[in-house]
Every structure is written in structure tokens, then in C-alpha cells.
C-alpha positions as CSV (number, residue, x, y, z in Angstrom):
1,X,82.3,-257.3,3.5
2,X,82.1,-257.9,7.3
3,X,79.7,-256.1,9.0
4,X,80.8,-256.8,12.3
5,X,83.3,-259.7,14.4
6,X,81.9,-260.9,17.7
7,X,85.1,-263.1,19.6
8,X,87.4,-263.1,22.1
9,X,90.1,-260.4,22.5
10,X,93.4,-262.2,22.6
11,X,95.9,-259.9,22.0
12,X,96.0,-255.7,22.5
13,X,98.2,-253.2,20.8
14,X,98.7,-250.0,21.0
15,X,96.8,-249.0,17.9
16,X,95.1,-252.7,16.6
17,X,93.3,-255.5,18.9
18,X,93.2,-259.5,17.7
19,X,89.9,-260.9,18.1
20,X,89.7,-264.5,17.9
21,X,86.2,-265.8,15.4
22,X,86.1,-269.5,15.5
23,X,90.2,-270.2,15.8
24,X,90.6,-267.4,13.5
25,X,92.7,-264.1,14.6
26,X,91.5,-261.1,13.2
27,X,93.5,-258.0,13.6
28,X,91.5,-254.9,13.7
29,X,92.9,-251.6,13.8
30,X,91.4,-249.1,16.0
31,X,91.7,-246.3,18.5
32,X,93.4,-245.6,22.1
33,X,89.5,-245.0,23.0
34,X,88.4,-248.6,22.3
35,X,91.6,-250.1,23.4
36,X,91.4,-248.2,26.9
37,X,87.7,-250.2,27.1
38,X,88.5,-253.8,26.2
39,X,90.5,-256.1,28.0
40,X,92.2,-259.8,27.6
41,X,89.9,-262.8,26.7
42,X,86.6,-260.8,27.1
43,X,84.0,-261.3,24.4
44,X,83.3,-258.7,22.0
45,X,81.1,-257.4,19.5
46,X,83.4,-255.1,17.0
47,X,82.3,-253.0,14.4
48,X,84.3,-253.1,11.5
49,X,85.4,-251.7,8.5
50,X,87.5,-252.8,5.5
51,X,90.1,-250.3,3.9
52,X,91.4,-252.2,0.4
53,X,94.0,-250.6,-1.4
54,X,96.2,-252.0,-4.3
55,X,99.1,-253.1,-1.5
56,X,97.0,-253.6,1.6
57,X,93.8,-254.9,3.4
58,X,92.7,-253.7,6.4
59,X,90.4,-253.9,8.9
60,X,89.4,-251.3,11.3
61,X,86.9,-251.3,13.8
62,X,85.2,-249.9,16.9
63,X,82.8,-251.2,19.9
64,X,79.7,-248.9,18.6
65,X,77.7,-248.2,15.2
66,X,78.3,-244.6,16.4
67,X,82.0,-244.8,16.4
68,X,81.8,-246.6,12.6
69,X,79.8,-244.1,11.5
70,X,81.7,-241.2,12.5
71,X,84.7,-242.9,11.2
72,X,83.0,-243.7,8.0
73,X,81.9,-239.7,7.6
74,X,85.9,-238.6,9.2
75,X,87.5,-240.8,5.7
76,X,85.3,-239.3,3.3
77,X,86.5,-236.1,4.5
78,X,89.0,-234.7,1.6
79,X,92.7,-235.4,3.0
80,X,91.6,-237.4,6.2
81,X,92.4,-241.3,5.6
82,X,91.7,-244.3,8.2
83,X,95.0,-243.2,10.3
84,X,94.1,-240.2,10.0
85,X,90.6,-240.3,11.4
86,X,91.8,-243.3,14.2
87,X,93.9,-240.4,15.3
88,X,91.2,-238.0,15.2
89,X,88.9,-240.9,17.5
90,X,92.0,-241.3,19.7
91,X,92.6,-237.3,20.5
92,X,88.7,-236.8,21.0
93,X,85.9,-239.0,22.1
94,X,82.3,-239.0,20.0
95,X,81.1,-235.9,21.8
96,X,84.1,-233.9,21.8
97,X,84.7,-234.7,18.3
98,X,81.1,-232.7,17.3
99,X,81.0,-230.2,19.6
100,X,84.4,-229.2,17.7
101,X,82.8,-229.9,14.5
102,X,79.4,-227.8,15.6
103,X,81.7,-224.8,17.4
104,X,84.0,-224.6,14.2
105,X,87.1,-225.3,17.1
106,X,89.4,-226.9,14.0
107,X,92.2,-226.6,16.7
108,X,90.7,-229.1,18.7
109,X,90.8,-231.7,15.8
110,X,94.4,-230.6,14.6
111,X,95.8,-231.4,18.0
112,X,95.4,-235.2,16.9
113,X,98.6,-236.9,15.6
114,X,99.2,-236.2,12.5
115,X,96.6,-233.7,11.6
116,X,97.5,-230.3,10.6
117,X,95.5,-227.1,11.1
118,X,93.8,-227.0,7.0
119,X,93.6,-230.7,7.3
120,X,91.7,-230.3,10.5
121,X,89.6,-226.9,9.2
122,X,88.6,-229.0,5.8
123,X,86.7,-232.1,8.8
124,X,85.0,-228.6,10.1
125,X,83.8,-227.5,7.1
126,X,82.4,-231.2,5.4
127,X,81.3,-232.2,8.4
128,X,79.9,-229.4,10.0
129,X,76.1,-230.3,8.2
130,X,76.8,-234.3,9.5
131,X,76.4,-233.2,13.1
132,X,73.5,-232.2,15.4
133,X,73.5,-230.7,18.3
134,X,71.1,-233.4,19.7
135,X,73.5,-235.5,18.9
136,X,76.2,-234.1,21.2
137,X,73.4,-234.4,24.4
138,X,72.7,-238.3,23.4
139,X,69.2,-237.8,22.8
140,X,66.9,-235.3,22.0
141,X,64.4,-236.7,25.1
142,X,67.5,-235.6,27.6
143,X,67.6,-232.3,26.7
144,X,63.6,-232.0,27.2
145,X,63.8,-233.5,30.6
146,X,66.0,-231.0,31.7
147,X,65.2,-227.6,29.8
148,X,61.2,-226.9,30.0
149,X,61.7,-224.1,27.7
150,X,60.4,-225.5,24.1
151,X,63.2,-223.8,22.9
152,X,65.6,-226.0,23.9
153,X,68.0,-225.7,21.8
154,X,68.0,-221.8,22.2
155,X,69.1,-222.2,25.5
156,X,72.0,-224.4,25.1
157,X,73.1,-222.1,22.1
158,X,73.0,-218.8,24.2
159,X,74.7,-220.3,27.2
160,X,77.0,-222.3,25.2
161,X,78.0,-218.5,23.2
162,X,78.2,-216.8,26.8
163,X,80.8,-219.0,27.7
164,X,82.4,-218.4,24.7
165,X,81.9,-214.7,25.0
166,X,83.8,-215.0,28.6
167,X,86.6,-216.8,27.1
168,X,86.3,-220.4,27.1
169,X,86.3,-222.1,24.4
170,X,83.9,-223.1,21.8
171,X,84.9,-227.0,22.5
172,X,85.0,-226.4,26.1
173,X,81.6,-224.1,26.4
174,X,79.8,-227.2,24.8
175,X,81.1,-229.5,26.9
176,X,80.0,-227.3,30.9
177,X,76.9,-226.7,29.0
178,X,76.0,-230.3,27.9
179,X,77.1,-231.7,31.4
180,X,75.0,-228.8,33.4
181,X,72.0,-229.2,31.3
182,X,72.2,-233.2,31.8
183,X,72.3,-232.8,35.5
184,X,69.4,-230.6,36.2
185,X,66.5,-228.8,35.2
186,X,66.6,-224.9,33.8
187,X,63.7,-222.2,32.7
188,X,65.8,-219.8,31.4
189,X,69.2,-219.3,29.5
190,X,70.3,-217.2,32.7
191,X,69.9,-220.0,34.6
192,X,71.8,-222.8,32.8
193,X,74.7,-220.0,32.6
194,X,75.1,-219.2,36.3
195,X,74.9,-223.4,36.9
196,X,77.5,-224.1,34.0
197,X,79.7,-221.3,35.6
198,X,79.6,-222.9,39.2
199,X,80.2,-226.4,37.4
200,X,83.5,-224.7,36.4
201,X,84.3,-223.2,39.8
């Protein structure tokens, strides 16, 4: 019904903002993530979603089409409702949330509130096809500017299981990997591993 709210933030919860539409308060549920980037009597554009069930309406929303999305694709996962998933967006941001999802790290997810390790290896599993790994670098342009190999995404896949192979893990690989390859340029897998090493050091 209500694609999106654009008002003032007048109050701030720990899980739900108020945003104020033409003297009207609108209380939007949401996660620590967007609450930790709003603030008092700013102007906002939220994106929202409505959750109707037989005893309650309500609204949930986030400061990005990415964030609905992701949100949209975390309820439609079997066992995972709208707490569920705004614990899931609280625990991990947008690009922690796939690499987990790309890596298969359930443990990663089920250290949300409330989310248990089969609830957490079921996201894995249905989402696992939603996700790209392009997705995880914000664009696909990025990881060209900074790996000259055409094969891109080979690089970042070997270095990212070389880390793994050393112990880290598959969460934690993705995310050395995605910030050396963003801050620099590489020929070779060999090289993006001895820079995502140092970036550890």
C-alpha cells in the first residue's frame, strides 16, 4: 500500500522510528542499522513495508530500496518473519548479510537475536541463488577498476578460498578480500592474497 514515507523523524526507539507525514505519526519498525543513521527532526525518505495479519498492522521500513528488498527476500524465507529478518538486518549490514549467504557461514546469521542455527541454514540455502557476488563489491564497474584480470571474479574467489584455507572465515575472507580489491589494483590472485593478508596484519 505505501511505497515509501518521506517526513520528519520525531521520535526514535530502540527497534521503531515515528516519522511525521503531514501532522500524521507513522510508526515504522525497523533495524539498529537505520536507527544508528537517523536522527531527531531530520527529513527522511523511508522505505516501507506493510505486514497485515488477522490481529495486527504493521509497518516496517528502511532508508534504502536495497535494505527493502533484502528484507522482502529474508520474510519469504520459510520460518524467518519481519522480527525475524529486522534481527537478521540488525546483527549484519547488507554486505555482511551476502557474503554469509554466498560463503554458506549460517553461523554468521544465527548469531542474530532470535535466530537459531536450522533457522539460519534454511536463509542460506533459499537465498543462496538471490545473491551475487557483484553484489557484495557494490558494482560490478568497481571490481573492473581494480582487477585487470577479465576474470574478475576468479580472483576474488581464489583469494577469498585462500583465506579460508588459512583459517578465517568464510564471512570474514569475503569481507579482507572485498576491502583490498576496492582499495587497489591487482594482476594476479597472488597478489590480491599477499595485500588482503597485510590488510589483516
Amino acid at each position: 500500500m505505501f511505497a515509501y514515507i518521506k517526513g520528519t523523524i520525531e521520535d526514535i526507539d530502540t527497534d521503531y522510528i515515528v516519522v511525521d507525514n503531514n501532522n500524521m505519526g507513522f510508526k515504522v519498525m525497523t533495524s539498529a542499522n537505520v536507527i544508528s543513521k537517523v536522527s531527531l527532526h531530520e527529513e527522511r525518505t523511508i522505505y516501507t513495508y506493510m505486514n497485515v495479519r488477522e490481529d495486527d498492522i504493521s509497518l516496517f521500513g528502511f532508508l534504502t530500496k536495497d535494505e527493502i528488498t533484502v528484507f522482502k527476500l529474508l520474510i519469504g524465507v520459510s520460518g524467518i518473519g519481519p522480527k525475524n529478518a529486522l534481527a537478521i538486518m540488525s546483527a549484519l549490514t547488507m554486505d555482511e548479510l551476502r557474503m554469509a549467504v554466498i560463503a554458506g557461514d549460517y553461523k554468521a546469521i544465527a548469531k542474530a537475536n532470535g535466530v537459531g542455527p536450522k533457522t539460519a541454514q534454511k536463509a542460506v540455502i533459499e537465498l543462496k541463488d538471490k545473491f551475487k557476488l557483484e553484489d557484495v563489491f557494490g558494482t560490478a564497474e568497481a571490481s573492473e577498476d581494480n582487477l585487470s584480470d577479465s576474470n574478475g571474479d576468479d580472483i576474488i574467489g581464489d583469494a577469498v578460498l585462500a583465506l579460508n584455507a588459512l583459517g578465517y572465515s568464510e564471512a570474514e575472507s569475503f569481507r579482507i578480500v572485498k576491502k583490498t580489491a576496492l582499495n587497489g589494483r591487482y594482476e594476479t590472485v597472488e597478489e590480491l592474497i599477499k595485500a588482503s593478508l597485510k590488510n589483516i596484519m
